[in-house]
C-alpha positions as CSV (number, residue, x, y, z in Angstrom):
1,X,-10.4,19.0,-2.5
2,X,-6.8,19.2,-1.6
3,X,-7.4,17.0,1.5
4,X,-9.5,14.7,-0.2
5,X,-6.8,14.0,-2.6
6,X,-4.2,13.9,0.4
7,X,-6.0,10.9,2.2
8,X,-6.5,9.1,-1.3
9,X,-2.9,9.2,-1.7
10,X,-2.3,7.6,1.8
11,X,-5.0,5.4,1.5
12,X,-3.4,4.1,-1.8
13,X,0.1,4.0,-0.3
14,X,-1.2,2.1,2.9
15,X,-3.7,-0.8,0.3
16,X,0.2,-1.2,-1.8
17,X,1.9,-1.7,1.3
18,X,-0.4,-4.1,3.0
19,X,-1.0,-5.9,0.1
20,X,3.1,-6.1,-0.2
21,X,3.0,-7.7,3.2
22,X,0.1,-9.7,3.3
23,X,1.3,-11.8,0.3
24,X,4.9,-11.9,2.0
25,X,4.8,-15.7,2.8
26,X,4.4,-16.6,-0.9
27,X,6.8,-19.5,-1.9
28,X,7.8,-17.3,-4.4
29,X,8.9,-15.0,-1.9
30,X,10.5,-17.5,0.6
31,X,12.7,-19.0,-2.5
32,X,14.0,-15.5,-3.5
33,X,15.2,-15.1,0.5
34,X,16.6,-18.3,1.2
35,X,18.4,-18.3,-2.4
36,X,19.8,-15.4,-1.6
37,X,20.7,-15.8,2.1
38,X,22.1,-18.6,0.9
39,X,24.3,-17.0,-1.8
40,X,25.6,-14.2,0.9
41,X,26.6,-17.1,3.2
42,X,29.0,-18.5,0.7
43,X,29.9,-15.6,-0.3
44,X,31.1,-14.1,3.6
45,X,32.6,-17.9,4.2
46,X,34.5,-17.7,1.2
47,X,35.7,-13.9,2.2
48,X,35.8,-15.5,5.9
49,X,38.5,-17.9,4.4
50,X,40.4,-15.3,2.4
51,X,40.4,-13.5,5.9
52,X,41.3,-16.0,8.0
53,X,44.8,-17.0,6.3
54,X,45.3,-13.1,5.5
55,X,45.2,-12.5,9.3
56,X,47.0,-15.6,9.9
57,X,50.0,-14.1,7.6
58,X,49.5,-10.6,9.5
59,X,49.9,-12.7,12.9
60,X,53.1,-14.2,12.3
61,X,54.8,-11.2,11.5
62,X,53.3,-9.3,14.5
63,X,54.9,-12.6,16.7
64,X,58.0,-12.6,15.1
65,X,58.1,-8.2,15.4
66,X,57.0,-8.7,19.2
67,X,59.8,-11.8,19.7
68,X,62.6,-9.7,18.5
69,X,61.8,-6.3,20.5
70,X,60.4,-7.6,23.5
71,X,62.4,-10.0,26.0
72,X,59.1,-10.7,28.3
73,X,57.2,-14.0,27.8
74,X,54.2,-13.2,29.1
75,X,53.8,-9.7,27.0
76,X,54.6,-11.9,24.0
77,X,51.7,-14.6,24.8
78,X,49.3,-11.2,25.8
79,X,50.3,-9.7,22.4
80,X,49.6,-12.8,20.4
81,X,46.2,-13.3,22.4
82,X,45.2,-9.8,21.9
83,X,46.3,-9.8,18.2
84,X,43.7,-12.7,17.9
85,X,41.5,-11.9,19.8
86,X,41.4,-8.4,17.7
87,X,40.8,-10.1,14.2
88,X,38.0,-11.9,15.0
89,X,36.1,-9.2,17.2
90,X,37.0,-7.3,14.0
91,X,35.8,-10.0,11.4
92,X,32.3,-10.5,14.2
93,X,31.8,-6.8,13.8
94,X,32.5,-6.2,9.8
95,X,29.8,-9.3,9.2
96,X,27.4,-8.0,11.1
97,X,27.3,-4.7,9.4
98,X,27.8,-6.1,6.0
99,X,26.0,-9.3,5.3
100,X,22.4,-7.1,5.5
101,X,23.9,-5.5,2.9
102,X,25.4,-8.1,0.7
103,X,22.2,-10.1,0.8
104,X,20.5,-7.1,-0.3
105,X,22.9,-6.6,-3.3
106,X,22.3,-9.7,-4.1
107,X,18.5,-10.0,-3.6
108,X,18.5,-7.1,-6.0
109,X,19.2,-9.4,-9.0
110,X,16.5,-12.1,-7.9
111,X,13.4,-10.1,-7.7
112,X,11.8,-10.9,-11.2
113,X,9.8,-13.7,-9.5
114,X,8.7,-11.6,-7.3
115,X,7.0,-9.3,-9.7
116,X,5.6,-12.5,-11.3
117,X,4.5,-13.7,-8.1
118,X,2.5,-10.3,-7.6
119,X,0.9,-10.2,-10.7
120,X,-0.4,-13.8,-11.1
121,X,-2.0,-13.0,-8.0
122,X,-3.0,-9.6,-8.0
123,X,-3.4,-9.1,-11.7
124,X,-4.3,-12.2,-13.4
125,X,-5.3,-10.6,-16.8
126,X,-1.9,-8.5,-17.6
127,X,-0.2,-9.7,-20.6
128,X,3.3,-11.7,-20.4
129,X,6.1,-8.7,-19.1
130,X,7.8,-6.8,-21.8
131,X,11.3,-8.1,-22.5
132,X,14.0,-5.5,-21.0
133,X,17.0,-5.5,-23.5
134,X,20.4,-6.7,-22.0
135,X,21.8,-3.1,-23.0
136,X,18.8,-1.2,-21.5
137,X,19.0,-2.9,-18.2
138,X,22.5,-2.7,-17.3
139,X,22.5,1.5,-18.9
140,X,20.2,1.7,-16.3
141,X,21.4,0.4,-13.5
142,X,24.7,2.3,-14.4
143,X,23.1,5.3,-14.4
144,X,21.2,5.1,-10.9
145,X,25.2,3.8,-9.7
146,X,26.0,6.9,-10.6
147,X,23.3,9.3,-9.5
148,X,23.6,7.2,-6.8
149,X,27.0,8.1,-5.9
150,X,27.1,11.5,-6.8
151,X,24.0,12.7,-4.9
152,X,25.7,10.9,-1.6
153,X,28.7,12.5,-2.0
154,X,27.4,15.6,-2.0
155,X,24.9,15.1,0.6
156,X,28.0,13.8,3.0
157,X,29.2,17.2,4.7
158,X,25.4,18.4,4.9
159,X,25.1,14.5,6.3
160,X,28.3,15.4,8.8
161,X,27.4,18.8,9.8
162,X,23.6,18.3,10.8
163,X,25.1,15.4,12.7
164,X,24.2,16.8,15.8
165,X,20.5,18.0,14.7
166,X,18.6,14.9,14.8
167,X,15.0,16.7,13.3
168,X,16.9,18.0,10.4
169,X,19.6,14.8,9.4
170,X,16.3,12.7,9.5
171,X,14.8,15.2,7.5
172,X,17.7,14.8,5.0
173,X,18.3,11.1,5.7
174,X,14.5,10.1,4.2
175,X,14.5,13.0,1.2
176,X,17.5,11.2,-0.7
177,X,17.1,8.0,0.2
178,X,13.5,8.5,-0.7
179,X,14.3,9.9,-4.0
180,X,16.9,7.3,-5.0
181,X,14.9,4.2,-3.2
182,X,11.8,5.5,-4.8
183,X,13.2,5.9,-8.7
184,X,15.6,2.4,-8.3
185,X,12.1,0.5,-7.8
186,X,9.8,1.9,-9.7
187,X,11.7,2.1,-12.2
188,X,12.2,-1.7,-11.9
189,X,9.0,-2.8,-11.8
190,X,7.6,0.0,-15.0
191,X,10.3,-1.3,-17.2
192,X,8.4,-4.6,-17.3
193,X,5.1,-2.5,-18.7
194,X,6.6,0.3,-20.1
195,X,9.7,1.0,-22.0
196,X,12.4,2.9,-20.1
197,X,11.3,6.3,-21.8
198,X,7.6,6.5,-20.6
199,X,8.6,4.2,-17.3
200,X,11.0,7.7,-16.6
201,X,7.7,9.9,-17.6
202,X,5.5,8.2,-15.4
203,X,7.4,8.3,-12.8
204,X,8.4,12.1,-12.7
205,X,4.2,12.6,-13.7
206,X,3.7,11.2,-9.7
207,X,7.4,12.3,-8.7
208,X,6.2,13.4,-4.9
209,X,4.4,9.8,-4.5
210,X,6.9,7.9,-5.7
211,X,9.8,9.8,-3.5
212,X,7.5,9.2,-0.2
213,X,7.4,5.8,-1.4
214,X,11.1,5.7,-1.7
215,X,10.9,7.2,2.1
216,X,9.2,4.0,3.4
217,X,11.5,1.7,1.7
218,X,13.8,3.3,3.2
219,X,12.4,3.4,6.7
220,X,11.7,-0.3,6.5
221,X,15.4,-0.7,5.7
222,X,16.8,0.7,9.1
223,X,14.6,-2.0,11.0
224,X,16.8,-4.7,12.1
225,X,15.7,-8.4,10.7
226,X,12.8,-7.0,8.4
227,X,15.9,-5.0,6.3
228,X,16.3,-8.5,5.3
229,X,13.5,-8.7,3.5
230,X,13.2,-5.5,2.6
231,X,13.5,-5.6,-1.7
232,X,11.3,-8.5,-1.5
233,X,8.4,-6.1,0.4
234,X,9.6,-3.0,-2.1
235,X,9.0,-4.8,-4.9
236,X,5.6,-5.7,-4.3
237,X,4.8,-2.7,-2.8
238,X,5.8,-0.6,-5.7
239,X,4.3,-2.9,-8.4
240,X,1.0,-2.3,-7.1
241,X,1.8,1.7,-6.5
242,X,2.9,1.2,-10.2
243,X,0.0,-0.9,-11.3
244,X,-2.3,2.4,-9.7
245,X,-0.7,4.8,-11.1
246,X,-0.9,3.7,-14.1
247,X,-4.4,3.1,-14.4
248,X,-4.8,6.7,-13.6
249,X,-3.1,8.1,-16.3
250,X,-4.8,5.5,-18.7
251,X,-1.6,3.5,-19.7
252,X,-2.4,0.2,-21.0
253,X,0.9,-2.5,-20.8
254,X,3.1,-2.8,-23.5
């Protein structure tokens, strides 16, 4: 019985995710990515800017340091080319790391349509979405900042000192992120149905699904150029592991 319920459970997890994926070039989908790739762009020129004459101020003092203690031309041109050459291999790098995750901050505030985009598809004869009070969403997105925060810092030395045990900092790696991955969206799509008291219930009724959940988001996440479109794949993925769950207990929307 135990392993009959074990390959139901992946067989539910592998229908949400391929349904997730399979509805991926939706142009409700595609708006939410370009909007906000286009949102981070301005956003890292803008910082790009703010950069550029901070660096700019930074360079004329190191020239004017390097003119008054050393005599030598050509060390003063190699400083000055070096200096330069510094702040933008620095400015390269820094992008690179952080516009994945700037896009995702701000993807995270655009996924509504996606959940529309789901359910007109998937689940036609759902009533219009409950309306999630101002108050209630941002106490709630507070509060995951917070666990958030908390759990990570005290996961860091156990992050530092299995370092160098690749089985067990995996192991680690996918049970928080798993956790906190798997409550931030389905926690964002029940609040739609369900108010934020029985969306909490539900989730902690199928606690272990929704963490391994959490663990594939977060899996997805460390794959270059799909991380992009990561919340826009988690979303639908968890709206239909929501919509299932949910059906199993009996819930009806609200």
């Amino acid at each position: 019985m135990s392993r009959l319920a074990g390959r139901i459970k992946r067989l539910t997890m592998f229908n949400a995710l391929s349904k997730a994926f399979g509805q991926s070039a939706d142009p409700a989908f595609r708006r939410v990515f370009v909007l906000s790739f286009l949102i981070s762009l301005a956003i890292f020129i803008l910082l790009w800017v703010i950069a550029s004459f901070t660096l700019s101020w930074l360079g004329e003092g190191v020239g004017v340091w390097v003119a008054e203690n050393v005599s030598i031309e050509w060390i003063q041109t190699a400083a000055d080319w070096l200096f330069s050459a510094a702040s933008i291999g620095a400015l390269l790098l820094v992008s690179l790391f952080l516009f994945p995750s700037v896009m995702l901050i701000g993807m995270s505030f655009l996924l509504d349509p996606i959940a529309e985009a789901v359910e007109r598809k998937h689940y036609p004869g759902l009533p219009a979405a409950r309306h999630q009070p101002n108050g209630e969403a941002i106490r709630g997105a507070l509060v995951f900042t917070l666990v958030t925060l908390v759990i990570n810092i005290v996961a860091l030395p156990f992050y530092i000192a299995l370092l160098f045990l690749p089985p067990l900092n995996l192991v680690l790696f996918y049970l928080i992120n798993g956790y906190l991955l798997g409550r931030e969206y389905f926690e964002l799509v029940a609040v739609r149905r369900l108010d934020i008291k029985g969306a909490t219930r539900l989730r902690k009724h199928f606690r272990l699904r929704v963490i391994l959940a959490g663990a594939i988001i977060a899996f997805l996440l460390t794959i270059p150029i799909l991380n992009l479109f990561t919340p826009i794949i988690a979303t639908a993925f968890m709206l239909h592991l929501f919509e299932e769950l949910r059906r199993r207990t009996g819930g009806s929307a609200t």
